[in-house]
N, C-alpha and C positions, 0 to 999 in steps of 0.2 A: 204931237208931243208923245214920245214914249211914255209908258208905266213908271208912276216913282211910287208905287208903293212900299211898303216895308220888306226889308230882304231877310226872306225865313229861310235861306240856304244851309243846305250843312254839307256840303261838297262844293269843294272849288269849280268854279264852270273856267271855260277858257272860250275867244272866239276861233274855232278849228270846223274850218267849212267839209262838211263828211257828205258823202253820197248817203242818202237815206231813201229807203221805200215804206209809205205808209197803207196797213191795211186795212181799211174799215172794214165795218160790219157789215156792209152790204159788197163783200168781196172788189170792190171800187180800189187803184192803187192810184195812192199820189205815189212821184217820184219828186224829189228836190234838196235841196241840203238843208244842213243843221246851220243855225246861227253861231250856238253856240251849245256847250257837251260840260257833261259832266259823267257824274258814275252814278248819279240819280237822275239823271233826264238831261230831254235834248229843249231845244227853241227850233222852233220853223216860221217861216212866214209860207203863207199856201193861199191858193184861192179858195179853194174851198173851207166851209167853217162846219168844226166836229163838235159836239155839243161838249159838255162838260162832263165829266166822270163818263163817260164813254169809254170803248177801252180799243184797241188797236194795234192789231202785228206791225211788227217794227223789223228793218234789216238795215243796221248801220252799217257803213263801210268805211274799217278806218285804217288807212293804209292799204296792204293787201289782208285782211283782216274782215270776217262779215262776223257781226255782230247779231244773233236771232233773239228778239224777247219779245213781250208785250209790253204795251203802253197803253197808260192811262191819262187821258186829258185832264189836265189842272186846271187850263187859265185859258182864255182867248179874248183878246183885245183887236176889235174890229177898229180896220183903217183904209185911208181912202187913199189912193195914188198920186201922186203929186204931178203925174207928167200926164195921164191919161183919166180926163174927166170920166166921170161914173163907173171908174174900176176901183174894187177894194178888193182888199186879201184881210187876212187874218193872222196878227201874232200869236204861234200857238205853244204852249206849254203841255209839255208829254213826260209825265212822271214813268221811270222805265219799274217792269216790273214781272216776280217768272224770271230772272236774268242771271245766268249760271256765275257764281263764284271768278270763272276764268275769263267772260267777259268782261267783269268789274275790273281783274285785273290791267284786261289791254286798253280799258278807257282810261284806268287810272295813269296808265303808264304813258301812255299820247299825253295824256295833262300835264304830266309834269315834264316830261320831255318840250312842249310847250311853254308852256311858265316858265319854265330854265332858258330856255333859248331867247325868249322875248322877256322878260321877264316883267309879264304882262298879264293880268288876270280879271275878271270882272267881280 
């Protein structure tokens, strides 16, 4: 069962599958995509689990477009696989942040280019 918690959003997400690279702290890089983006954070599912309020280099790529900031862990909702017994991954929530003006721009502008197109939004 997904998270039905209460939605404290203040920026539209869309689901816009992006290349992303995660950097921890211990110089470690996930690579994987975003679930779903906004102009205040992404969603990933990873195996690996980052603790919470931890913080995180981030390289979104959206379009031909890299996006560079940090991120901050919100939220992570551990889950178990449904096809492969004893694997689980992790839903993770990555509040972005350090994120230049003109970056906000070109996430905002994939959204609504997005939302327009499908007019489709979470």
């Amino acid at each position: 069962m997904d998270y039905q918690g209460i939605e404290k959003r203040r920026f539209v997400r869309a689901q816009f599958p992006c290349a992303i690279k995660i950097y921890t702290f211990h110089e470690h890089i996930i690579t994987t995509h975003t679930e779903n983006i906004s102009a205040g954070g992404v969603r990933v599912i990873i195996e690996e689990k980052l603790e919470i309020a931890s913080t995180v280099g981030l390289q979104v790529q959206i379009r031909d477009y890299t996006v560079s900031c940090k991120g901050r862990i919100v939220w992570v909702v551990d889950k178990r696989s449904p096809y492969k017994q004893g694997i689980g991954y992790h839903d993770t929530g990555i509040e972005f942040y350090e994120i230049k003006d003109a970056d906000v721009k070109v996430i905002n502008a994939a959204i609504e280019e997005i939302v327009k197109d499908t007019n489709y939004h979470e």
